[in-house]
C-alpha positions in Angstrom: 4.2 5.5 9.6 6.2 8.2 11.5 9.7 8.2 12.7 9.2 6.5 16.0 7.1 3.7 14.2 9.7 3.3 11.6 12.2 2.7 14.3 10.3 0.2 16.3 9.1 -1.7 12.8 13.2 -1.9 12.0 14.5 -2.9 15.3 11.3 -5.4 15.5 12.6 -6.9 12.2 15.9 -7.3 12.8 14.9 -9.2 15.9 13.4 -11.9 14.4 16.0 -12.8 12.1 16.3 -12.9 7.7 14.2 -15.7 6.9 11.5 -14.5 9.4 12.1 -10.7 7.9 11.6 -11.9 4.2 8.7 -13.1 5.0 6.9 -10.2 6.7 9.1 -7.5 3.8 6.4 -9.6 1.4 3.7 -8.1 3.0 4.8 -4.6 2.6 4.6 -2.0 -0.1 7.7 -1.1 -2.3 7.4 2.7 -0.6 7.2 0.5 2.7 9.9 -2.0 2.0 12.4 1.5 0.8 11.4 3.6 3.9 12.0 0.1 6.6 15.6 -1.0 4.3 17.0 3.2 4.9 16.2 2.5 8.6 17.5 -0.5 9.4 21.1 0.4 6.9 21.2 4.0 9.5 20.8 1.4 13.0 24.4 0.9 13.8 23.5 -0.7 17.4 20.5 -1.2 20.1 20.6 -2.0 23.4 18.7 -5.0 25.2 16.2 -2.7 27.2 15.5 -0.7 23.8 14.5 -4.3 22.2 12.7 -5.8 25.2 10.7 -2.5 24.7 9.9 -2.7 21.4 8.9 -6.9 21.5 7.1 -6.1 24.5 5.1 -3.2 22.6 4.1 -5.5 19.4 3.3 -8.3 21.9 1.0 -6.1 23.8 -0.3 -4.9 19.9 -1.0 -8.5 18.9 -2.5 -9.9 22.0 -4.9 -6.5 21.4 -6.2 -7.6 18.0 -9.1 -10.1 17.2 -11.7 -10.9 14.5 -14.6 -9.3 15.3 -16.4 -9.2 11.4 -17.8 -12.6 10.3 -18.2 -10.8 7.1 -15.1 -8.8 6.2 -15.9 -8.0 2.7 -19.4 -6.4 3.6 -18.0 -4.3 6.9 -15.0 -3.2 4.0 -17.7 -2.0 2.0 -20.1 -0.6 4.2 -17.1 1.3 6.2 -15.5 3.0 3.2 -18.9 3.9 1.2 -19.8 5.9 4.7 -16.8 7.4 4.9 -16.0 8.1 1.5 -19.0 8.4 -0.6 -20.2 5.9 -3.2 -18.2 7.5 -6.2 -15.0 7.9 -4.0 -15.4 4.2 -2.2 -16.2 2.6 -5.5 -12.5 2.4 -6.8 -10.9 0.9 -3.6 -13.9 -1.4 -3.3 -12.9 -2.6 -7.1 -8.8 -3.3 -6.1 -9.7 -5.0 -2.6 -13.0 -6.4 -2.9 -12.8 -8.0 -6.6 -9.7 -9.3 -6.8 -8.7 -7.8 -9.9 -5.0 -8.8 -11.0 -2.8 -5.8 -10.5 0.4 -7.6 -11.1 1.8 -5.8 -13.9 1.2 -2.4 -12.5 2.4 -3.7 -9.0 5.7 -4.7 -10.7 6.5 -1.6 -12.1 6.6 0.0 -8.8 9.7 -2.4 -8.0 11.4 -1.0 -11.0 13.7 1.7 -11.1 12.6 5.0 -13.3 15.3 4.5 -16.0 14.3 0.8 -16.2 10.4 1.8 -16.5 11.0 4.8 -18.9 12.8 1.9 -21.6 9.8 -0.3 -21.4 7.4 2.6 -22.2 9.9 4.8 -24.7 8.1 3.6 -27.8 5.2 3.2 -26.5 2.0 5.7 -27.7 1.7 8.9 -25.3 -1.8 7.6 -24.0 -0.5 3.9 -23.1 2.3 5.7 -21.0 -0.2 8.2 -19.6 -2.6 5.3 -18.5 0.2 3.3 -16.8 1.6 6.6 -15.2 -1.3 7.4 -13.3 -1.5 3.9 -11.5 2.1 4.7 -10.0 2.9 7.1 -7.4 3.0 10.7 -8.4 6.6 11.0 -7.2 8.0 7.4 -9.1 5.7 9.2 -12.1 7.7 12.3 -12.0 11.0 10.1 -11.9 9.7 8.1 -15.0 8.7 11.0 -16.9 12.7 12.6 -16.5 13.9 10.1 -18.5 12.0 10.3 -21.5 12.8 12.9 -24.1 11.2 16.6 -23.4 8.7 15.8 -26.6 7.2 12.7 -25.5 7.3 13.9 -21.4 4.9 17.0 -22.7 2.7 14.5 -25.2 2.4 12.3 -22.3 1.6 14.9 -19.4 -1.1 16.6 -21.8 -2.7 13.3 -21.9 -3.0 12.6 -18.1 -4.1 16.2 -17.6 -6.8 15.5 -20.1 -7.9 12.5 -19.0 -11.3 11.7 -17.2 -10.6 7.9 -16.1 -10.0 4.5 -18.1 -11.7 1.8 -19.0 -9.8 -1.4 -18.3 -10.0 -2.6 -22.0 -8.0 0.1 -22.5 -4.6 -1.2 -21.2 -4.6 -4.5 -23.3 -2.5 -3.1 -26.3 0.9 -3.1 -24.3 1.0 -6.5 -23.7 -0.9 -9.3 -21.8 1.0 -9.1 -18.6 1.3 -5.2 -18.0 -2.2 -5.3 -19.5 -4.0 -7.1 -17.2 -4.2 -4.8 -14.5 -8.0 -3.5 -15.1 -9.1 -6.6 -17.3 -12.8 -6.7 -16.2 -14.9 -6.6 -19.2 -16.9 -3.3 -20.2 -19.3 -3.4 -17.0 -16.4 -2.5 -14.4 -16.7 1.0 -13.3 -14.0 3.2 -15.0 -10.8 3.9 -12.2 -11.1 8.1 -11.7 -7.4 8.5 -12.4 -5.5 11.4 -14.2 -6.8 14.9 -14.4 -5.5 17.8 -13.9 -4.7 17.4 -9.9 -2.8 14.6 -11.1 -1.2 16.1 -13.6 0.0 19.2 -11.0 0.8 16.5 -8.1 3.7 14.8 -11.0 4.7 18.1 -12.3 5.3 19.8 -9.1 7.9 16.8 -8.4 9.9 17.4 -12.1 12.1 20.6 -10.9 11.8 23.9 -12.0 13.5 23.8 -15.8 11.4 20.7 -17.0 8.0 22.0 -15.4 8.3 25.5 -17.3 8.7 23.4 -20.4 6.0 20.7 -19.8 3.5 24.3 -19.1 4.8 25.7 -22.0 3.8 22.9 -24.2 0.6 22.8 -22.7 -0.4 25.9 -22.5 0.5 26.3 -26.4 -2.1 23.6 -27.0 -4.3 24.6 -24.6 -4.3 27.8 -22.3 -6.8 27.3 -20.0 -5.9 23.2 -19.2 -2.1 25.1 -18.4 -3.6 27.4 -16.2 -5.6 25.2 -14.6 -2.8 22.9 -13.4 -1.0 26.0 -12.4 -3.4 26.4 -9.7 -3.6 23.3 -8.9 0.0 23.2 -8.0 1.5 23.9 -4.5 5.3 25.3 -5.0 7.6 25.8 -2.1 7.1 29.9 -2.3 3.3 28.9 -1.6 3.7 27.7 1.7 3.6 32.1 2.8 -0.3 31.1 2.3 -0.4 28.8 4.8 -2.2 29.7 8.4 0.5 29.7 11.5 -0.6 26.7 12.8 -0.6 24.7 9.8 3.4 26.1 9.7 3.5 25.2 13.3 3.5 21.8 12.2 5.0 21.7 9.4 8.1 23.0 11.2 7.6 20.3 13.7 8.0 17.6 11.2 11.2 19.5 9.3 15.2 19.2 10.7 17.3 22.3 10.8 20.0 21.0 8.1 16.6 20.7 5.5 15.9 24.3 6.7 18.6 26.4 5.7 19.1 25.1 2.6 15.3 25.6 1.5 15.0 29.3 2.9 18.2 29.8 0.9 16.0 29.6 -2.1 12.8 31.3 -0.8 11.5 35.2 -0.7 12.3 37.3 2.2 8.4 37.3 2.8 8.4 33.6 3.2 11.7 33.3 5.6 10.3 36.5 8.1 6.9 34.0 8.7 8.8 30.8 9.2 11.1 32.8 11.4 7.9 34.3 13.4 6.5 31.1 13.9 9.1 29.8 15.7 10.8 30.6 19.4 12.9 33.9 19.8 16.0 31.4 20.0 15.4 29.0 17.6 14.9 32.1 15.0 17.8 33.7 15.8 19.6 30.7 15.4 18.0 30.3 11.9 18.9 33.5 11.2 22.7 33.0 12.2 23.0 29.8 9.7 21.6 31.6 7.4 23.7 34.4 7.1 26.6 32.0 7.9 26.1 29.4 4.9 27.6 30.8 1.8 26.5 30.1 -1.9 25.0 27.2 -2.4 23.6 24.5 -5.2 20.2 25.1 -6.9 20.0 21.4 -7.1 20.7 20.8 -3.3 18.1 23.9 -2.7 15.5 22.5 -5.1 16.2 19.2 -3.2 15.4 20.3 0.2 12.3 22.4 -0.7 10.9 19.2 -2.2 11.0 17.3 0.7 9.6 19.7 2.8 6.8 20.3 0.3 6.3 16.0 0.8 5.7 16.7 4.5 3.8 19.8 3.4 0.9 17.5 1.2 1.8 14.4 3.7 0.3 16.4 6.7 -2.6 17.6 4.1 -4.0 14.2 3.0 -3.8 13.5 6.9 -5.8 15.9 7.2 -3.7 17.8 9.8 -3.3 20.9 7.8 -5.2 22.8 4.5 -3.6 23.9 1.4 -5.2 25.7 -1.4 -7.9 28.5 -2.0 -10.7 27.4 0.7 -14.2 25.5 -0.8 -14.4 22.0 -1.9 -11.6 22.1 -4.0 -9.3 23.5 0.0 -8.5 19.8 0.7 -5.4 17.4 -0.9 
């Protein structure tokens, strides 16, 4: 959902009032229920006309809508094996289609990372690896700062090696976390973990605990370590991308994240940002730039990471390629 959707979802929302609210918040993801809560706490005030327009715009979305598939579960199925593949499809098809109880996964993505780290601190590396790769990369990396640097390294080894799970396999935490993929031994092991996972969570750790995390792994295995090195996109990485893919990158990023990130970056790296932008907004860039004395490495590391979200946001849309070109180009 972009900005403009966000804004009309929150103003819509606060419309109908907090009984009607709860009830449509239920339908929504955590990551949906977090990004809708910041935007409404930021709307101080709106005027009549802006939420005539914005009733008059879901009325007019509503009225649009009809059923128009006797046989929903069939059109799911047929419409994501076409555009997926069969291998790809046959994960999703598993969540929506069988009903498979997902509760105790689904619940940890309500908790906060220190809360989730002390239910998994004594667990074995694997358990923690297995529930880590149902969550998203980004709550994963959050997890995985608050356990101690040994088990974080046992635990990331173990989704880099990992090549899916059977559903069995979660049963030994306990009955309710555990029966997320209980489906007996004919359900189709989930394709999570691997070594894209493993780079997706450690490019979201910051820079002192990834160099340990590679470190560890690379001492048990160099090639694994190098191979989630190249998997991984860093902020000095976006120099590879073409101008339009920066084009809209740029697009998508404010000034005040700007600065801060190029503060951080090569000279190679702030010369083609500046180059793909207007004569006036680069020389503006420039004149911050120069203006803004020292600053943070935390607040620099900060900034870069969001723009590297909006970086692999506009690549699984589909907007933009990052990586080394072939099958493997797309994220």
């Amino acid at each position: 959902m972009d900005e403009q959707g966000l804004n009309d979802a929150a103003i819509f929302l606060m419309s109908l009032g907090e009984e009607e609210a709860a009830e449509v918040f239920k339908h929504f993801s955590p990551k949906e229920v977090q990004k809708l809560g910041e935007t409404i706490a930021k709307i101080t005030s709106v005027s009549r006309e802006r939420v005539d327009e914005v009733v008059a715009k879901f009325a007019t979305a509503a009225a649009a809508q009809s059923l128009i598939v006797s046989d929903t579960g069939n059109y799911v199925r047929a419409v994501l094996k076409r555009a997926l593949g069969d291998d790809k499809a046959s994960l999703l098809i598993d969540r929506i289609l069988q009903g498979g109880d997902v509760s105790g996964i689904e619940s940890l993505k309500w908790m906060d990372p220190l809360s989730v780290a002390e239910l998994m601190r004594n667990e074995h590396p694997q358990i923690v690896a297995a529930i880590l790769v149902h969550l998203d990369y980004e709550q994963s990396a959050a997890v995985l700062k608050q356990l101690p640097d040994r088990q974080r390294n046992e635990v990331l080894l173990r989704v880099a090696t990992m090549e899916g799970i059977q559903p069995m396999a979660l049963k030994d935490l306990n009955e309710v976390l555990f029966n997320v993929l209980a489906g007996g031994d004919k359900v189709r092991k989930a394709s999570l973990g691997g070594i894209k996972a493993t780079a997706e969570i450690v490019n979201l750790l910051g820079s002192n605990i990834e160099a340990v995390v590679l470190e560890s792994i690379r001492a048990h295995d160099p090639d694994l370590a190098q191979k989630i090195t190249d998997k991984m996109f860093v902020f000095d990485d976006i120099i590879k991308l073409d101008d339009k893919a920066i084009q809209l990158v740029l697009k998508e990023v404010s000034s005040e994240a700007l600065i801060p990130a190029l503060k951080g970056a090569s000279g190679e790296l702030k010369e083609k940002i500046l180059a793909n932008m207007s004569s006036r907004a680069a020389d503006t860039l420039r004149e911050d730039l120069d203006s803004r004395g020292p600053m943070r490495l935390s607040e620099v590391e900060a900034q870069q990471k969001e723009i590297l979200k909006t970086v692999r946001r506009l690549a699984d849309e589909g907007q933009i390629v990052i990586g080394g070109g072939g099958e493997e180009a797309f994220v």
